[in-house]
N, C-alpha and C positions, 0 to 999 in steps of 0.2 A: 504494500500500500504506500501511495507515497508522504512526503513529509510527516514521515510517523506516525503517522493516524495509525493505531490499534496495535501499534506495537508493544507487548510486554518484557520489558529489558529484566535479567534475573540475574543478580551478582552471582558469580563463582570464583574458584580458586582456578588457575590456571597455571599452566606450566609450560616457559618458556624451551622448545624445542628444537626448533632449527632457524634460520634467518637467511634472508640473500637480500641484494641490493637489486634493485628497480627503478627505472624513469630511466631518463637521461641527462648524464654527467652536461654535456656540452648547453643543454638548453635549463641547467641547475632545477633539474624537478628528480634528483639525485635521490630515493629515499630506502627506508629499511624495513623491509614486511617479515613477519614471522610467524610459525607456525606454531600457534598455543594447543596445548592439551588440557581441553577443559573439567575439571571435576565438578559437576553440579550436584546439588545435596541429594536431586532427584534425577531420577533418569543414569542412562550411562554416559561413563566416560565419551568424549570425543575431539577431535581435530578441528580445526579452524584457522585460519589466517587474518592479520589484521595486518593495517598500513600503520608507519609512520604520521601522526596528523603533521599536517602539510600549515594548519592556521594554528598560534596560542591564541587563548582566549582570556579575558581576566581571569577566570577561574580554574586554568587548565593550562601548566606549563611541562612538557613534556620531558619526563628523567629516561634516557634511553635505556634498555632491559637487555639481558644475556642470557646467552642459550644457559638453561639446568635453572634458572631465577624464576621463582614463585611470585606471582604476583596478583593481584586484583582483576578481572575482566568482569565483563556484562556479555552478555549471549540474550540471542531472540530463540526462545524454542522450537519455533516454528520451520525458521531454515538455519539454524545457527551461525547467523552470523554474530560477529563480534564489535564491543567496542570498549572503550576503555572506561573504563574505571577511575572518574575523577575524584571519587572521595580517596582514593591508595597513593597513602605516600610514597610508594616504593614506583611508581610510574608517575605521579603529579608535584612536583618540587613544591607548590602551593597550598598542596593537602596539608590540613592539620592532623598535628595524630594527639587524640584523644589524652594518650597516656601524660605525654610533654605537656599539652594544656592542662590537666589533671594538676601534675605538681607545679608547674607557674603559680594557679591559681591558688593552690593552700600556702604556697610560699608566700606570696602577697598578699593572704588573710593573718596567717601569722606575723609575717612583719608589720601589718598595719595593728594587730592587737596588742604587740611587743610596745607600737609606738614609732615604729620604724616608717619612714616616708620614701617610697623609691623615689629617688633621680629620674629623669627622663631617659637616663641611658642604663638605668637596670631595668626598663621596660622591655619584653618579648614586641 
């Protein structure tokens, strides 16, 4: 369907397989597609390929991945294709991870109850 109408995107674990280089060097659309192996909670295992995104987004800066590297992906069940995973740190430079923000923030509850005021540059 196009512009995404009805599509249900299902996070899974995937696993970085194989890779090659694609486009063309000469006309700089030079990019790097890989072969995921997807784990979904439901269903079987299976294969899929995904591109290099070609645009960053404000929300989506892309960390390049290696072959045998676990990562984040979304999968359509329907034809499995694939896309990434912008909440996964480990593919999104701009992802937050949970655990980081977890301790910032009891750190800066504790130091404000201590009496402690961060600087503008002990800010995350």
């Amino acid at each position: 369907m196009p512009f995404g109408i009805g599509e249900h995107w299902i996070k899974a674990e995937g696993l970085v397989v194989a890779s090659r280089q694609i486009g063309s060097q000469n006309l700089g659309t030079w990019r790097t597609e890989w072969v995921i192996e997807v784990h979904p909670t439901e269903g079987g295992v299976f294969r899929s390929a995904i591109k290099e995104p070609m645009v960053e987004h404000d929300d989506f800066r892309f960390k390049p991945v290696s072959q045998g590297q676990t990562i984040g992906i979304e999968y359509d069940p329907k034809n499995h294709s694939l896309r990434w995973d912008k909440s996964d740190p480990r593919t999104n430079i701009l992802a937050k991870r949970p655990d980081v923000e977890k301790a910032t923030q009891e750190q800066a509850f504790t130091d404000a109850l201590a009496g402690r005021t961060p600087t503008p540059t002990d800010r995350p």
